[in-house]
MIGU-310402 format. One record per residue: x, y, z of N, C-alpha, C, O in turn. Coordinates in steps of 0.02 Angstrom, whole numbers, plus 50000, padded with zeros to 5 digits. Atoms other than C-alpha are relative to their C-alpha. Layout:
<nodes>
XYZXYZXYZXYZ
...
</nodes>
This chain:
<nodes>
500384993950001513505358056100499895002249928500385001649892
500134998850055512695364055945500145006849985500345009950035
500074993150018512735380555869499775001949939499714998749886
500574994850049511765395055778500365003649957500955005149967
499574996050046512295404055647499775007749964499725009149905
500124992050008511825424455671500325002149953500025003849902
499554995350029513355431855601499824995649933499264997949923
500065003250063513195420155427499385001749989499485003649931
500364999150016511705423655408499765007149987499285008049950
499974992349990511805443155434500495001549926500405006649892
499614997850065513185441755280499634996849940499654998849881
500405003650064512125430155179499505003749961499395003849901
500614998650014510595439655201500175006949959499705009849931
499584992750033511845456755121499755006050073499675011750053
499964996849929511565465255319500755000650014500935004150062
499265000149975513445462955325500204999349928499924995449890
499485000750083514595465055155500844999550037501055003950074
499574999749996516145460355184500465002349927500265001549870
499344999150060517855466055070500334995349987500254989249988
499445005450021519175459555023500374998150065500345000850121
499345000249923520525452655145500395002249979500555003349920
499304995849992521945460555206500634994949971500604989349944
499395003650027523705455855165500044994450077500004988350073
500135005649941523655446755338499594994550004499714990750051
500345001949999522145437355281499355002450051498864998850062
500674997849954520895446755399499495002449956499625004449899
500534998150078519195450855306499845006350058499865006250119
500394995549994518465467055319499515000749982499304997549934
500714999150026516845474255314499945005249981500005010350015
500314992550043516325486555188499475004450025499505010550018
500544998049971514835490255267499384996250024499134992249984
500475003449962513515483555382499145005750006499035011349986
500704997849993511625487755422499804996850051499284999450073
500135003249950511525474955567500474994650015500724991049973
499455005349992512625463855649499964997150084499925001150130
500215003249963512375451055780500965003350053501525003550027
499474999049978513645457455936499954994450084499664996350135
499975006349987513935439756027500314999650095500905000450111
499834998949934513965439356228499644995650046499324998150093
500575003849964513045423356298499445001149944499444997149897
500374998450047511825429056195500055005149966500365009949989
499924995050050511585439456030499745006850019499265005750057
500064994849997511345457956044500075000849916500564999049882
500034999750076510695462355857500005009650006499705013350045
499694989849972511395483355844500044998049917500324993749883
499884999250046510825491855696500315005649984500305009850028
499554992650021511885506255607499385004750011499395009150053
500364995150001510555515155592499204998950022498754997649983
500405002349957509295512555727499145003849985498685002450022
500434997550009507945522655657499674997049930499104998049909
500325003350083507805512655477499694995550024499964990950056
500455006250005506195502555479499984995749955499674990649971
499675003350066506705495155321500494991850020500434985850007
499455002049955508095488255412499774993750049499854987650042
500245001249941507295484655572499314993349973499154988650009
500285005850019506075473155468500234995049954499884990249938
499615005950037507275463355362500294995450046500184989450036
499835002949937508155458055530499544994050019499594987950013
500355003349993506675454555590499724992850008499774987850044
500125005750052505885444555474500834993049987500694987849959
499395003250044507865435055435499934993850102499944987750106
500045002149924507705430655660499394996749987499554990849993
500495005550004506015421955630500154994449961500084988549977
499945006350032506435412255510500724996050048500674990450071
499655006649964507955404855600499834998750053500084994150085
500105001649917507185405755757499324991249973499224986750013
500545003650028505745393555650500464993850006500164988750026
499705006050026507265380555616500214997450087500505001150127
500065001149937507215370255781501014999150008501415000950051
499185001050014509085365655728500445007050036500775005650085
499934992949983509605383555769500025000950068500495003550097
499785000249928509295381855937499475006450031499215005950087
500374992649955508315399455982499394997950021498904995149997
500625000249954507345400456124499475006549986498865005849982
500434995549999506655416156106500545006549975501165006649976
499734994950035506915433756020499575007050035498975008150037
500354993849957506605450156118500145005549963500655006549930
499664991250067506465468856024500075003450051500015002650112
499724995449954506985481956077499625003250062499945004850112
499974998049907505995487956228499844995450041499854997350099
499525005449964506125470856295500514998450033500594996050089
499474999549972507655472156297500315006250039500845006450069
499734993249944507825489756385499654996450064500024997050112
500135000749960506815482256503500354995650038500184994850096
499745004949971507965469656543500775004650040501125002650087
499464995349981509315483556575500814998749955501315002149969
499545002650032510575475056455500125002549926499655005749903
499914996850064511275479956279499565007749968499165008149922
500284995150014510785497056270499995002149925500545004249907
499964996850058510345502256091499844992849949499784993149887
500245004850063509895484056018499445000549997498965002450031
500855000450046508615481955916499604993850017498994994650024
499955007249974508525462055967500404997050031501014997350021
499465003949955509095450956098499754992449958499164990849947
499925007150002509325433656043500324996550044500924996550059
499695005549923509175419156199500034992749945499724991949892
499985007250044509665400456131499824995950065499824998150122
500235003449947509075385556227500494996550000500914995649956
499405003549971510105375856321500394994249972500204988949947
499595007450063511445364856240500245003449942500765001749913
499474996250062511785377856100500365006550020500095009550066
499464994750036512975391056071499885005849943499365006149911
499994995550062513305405155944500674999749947500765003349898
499255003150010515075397255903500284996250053499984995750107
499685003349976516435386455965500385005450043500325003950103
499554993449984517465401456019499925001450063499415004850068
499974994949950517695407156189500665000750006501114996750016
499204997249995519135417856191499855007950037499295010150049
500044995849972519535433056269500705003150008501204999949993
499164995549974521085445256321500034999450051499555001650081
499755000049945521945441256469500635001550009501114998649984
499264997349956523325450956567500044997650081499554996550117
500035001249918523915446956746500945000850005501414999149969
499384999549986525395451156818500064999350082499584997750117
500125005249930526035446856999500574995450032500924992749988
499555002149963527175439157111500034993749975499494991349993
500145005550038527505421157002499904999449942500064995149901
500005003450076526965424656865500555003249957500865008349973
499594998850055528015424956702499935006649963499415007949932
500124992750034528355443356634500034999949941500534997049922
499974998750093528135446256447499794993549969499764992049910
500275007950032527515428456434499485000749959499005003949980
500694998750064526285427656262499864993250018500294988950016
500375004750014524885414556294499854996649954499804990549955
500345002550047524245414556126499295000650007498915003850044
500984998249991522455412056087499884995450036500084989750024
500135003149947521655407056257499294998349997498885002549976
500634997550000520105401256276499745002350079499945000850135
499994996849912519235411756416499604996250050499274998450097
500315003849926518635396756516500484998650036500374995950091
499475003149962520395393856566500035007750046500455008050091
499874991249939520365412756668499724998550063499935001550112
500265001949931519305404556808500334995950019500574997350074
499365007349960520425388556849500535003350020500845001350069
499324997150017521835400756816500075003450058500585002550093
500074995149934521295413756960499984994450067500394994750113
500235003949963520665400757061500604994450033500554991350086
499535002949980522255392157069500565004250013501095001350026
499494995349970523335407957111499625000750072500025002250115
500104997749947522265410457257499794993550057499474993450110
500275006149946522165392657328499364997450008499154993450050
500685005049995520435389157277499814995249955500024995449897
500135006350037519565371957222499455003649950499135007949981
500384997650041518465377357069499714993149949499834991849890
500265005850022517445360857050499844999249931499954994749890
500445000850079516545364656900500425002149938500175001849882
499454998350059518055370056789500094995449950500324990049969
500115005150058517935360856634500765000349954500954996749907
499234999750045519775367056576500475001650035500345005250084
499335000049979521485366956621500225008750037499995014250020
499734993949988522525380356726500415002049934500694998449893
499614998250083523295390656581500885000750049500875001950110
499545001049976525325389356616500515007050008501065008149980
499714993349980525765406956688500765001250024501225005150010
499284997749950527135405356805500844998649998501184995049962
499135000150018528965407156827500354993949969500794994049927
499655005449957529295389056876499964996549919500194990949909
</nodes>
C-alpha cells in the first residue's frame, strides 16, 4: 500500500511550524494555520476558517499533490461538499485517495475492555487498531474471515 504525504507537506509548506522537542522527544507545534486531521480520509481544518489567504495556500499546496499521480488522490472536496456529505463539520477540504493508498502506515488507536477473562491492568502497548475486530470477534465466538491481523493477547490464561 502506498502512501500520501498531507501532514509533511502542511509543515513544509510553513501551514504547520513545529518547536522544539520535548525532553521526552515529542515535537510540538508552535503554531498551525491548517492541518490535515487523518480518518480514512483527510479532513483539512483551518485555525482560522475565515482567512482566504489561508484557504488559498491550502488550496493551491492540495492541487499540486493531488497533480502527482504518486500521491495517490482521488479527489479533493471544499468545504460545502463536504457539508453536504454530513461529515467533518468545519473542514475546509476533504481529501479521498484511490484505492491501494493510505495517509500512513499507522493504524493505531486506544483500546480498553474489561470483562470476565480478560487480564486486569494488562498494558498492550502500541496496538494497531485492526487487531480490535479479531479481538471482539473472538470474545464473542465469531469467525471474522476478512481479518488480516492477529487476536491481540488479552486474557487471563
Amino acid at each position: 500500500m502506498a502512501t500520501t504525504p498531507p501532514l509533511a507537506a502542511t509543515n513544509e509548506n510553513g501551514l504547520v511550524k513545529l518547536g522544539k522537542p520535548a525532553g521526552n522527544g515529542a515535537v510540538t507545534i508552535e503554531s498551525w494555520e491548517a492541518e490535515p486531521w487523518i480518518a480514512g480520509s483527510a479532513a483539512i481544518m483551518l485555525r482560522r476558517s475565515e482567512d482566504a489567504a489561508v484557504r488559498g495556500r491550502v488550496k493551491h499546496l492540495l492541487t499540486e499533490l493531488a497533480a502527482k499521480p504518486e500521491n495517490g488522490i482521488a479527489r479533493i472536496l471544499d468545504s460545502e461538499e463536504v457539508k453536504k456529505t454530513g461529515g467533518f463539520p468545519g473542514a475546509a477540504f476533504l481529501v479521498e485517495l484511490k484505492p491501494g493508498y493510505q495517509f500512513g502506515p499507522e493504524m493505531r488507536s486506544s483500546f480498553f475492555i474489561l470483562g470476565q477473562g480478560v487480564a486486569a491492568g494488562k498494558t498492550l502497548g502500541l496496538i494497531d487498531m485492526r487487531r480490535i475486530a479479531p479481538t471482539l470477534a473472538s470474545i464473542l465466538s465469531v469467525k471474522l474471515e476478512s481479518a488480516t491481523q492477529p487476536v491481540l493477547a488479552i486474557s487471563t490464561k
